[in-house]
C-alpha positions, 0 to 999 in steps of 0.5 A, spaced: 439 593 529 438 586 530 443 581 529 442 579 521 442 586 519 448 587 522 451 581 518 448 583 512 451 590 513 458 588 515 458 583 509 456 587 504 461 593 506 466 587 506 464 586 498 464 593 496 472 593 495 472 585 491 466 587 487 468 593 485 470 593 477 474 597 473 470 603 470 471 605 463 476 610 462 479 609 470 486 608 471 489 602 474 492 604 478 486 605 483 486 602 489 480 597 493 476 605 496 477 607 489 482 613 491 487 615 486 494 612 487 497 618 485 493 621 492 497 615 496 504 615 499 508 620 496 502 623 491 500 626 499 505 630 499 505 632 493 498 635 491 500 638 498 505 642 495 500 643 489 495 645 495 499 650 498 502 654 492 494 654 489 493 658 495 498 662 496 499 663 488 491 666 488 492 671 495 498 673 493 495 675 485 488 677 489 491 682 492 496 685 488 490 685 482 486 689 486 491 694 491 496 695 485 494 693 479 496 698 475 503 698 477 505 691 474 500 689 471 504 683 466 506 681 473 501 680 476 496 677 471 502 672 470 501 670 478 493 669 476 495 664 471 500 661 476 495 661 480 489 658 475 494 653 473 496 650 481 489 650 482 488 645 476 494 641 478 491 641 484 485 637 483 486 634 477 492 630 481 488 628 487 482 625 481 483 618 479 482 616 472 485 618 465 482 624 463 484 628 471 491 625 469 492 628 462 489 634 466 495 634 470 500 632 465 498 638 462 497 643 468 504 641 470 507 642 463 503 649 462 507 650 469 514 647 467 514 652 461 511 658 465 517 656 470 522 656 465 520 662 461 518 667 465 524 666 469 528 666 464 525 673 461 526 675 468 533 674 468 535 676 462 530 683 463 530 685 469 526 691 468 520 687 463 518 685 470 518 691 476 516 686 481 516 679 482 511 674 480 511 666 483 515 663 476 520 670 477 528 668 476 525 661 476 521 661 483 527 665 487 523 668 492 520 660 493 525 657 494 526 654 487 520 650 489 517 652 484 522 649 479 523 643 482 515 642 483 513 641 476 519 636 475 517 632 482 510 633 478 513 629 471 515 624 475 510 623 479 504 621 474 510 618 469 510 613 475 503 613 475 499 613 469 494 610 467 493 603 463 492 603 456 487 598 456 
């Protein structure tokens, strides 16, 4: 590489972040890379959590959908919705933009009544739920994490929604 390529690369990876225009529809809350802030800092942290309950939402539904299924079926298929909708909330948190964003609000209000009413029903009628599902007496067998991570969630994306522009 000569010495004038090299000056004309580095210059135009140096203009990239500067040049960099605000798209239709993009939160302004992107940073210079284009990287949503709700991914920075805490919003790592978050969508971690999100990440590990996807997946242990799906290994725990998977298998207890194939292997006993005909034991509890409500339950289980309660955990695959769980599941579906970490999932969701999930990508559409590390996404920037306005349409991940409402995609997140509405993922983390579908978990927060899911949370709320099935723990709920599975309080108050223990034998409607023979065996646990992640939402069961509020996300007991997870620590109540799974109660207190749609409100972390809420929080997160009211601190870091969109612009109206």
């Amino acid at each position: 590489m000569s010495r004038n390529d090299s000056r004309s690369n580095s210059g135009e990876h140096r203009g990239e972040g500067a040049a960099r225009r605000r798209e239709p529809g993009t939160s302004h809350a992107t940073s210079e890379q284009g990287v949503s802030s709700r991914a920075t800092g805490p919003g790592r942290l978050l969508i971690a959590v999100y990440g590990v309950f996807a997946l242990a939402a799906t290994a725990r539904a998977a298998f207890q959908i194939t292997t006993k299924f005909s034991e509890a079926p409500v339950a289980y298929l309660l955990s695959a919705v769980a599941a579906v909708v970490y999932v969701v909330a999930t990508f559409s948190l590390a996404r920037p933009g306005v349409r991940a964003f409402r995609v997140s609000l509405v993922a983390v209000s579908v978990e927060f009544v899911g949370v709320l009413t099935v723990g709920l029903l599975s309080v108050l009628d223990a034998e409607a739920f023979p065996h646990d599902t992640v939402w069961s007496g509020f996300g007991r067998g997870y620590g109540f994490v799974p109660l207190v991570l749609p409100i972390l969630g809420f929080l997160w994306l009211r601190r870091n929604r969109p612009s109206r522009t």
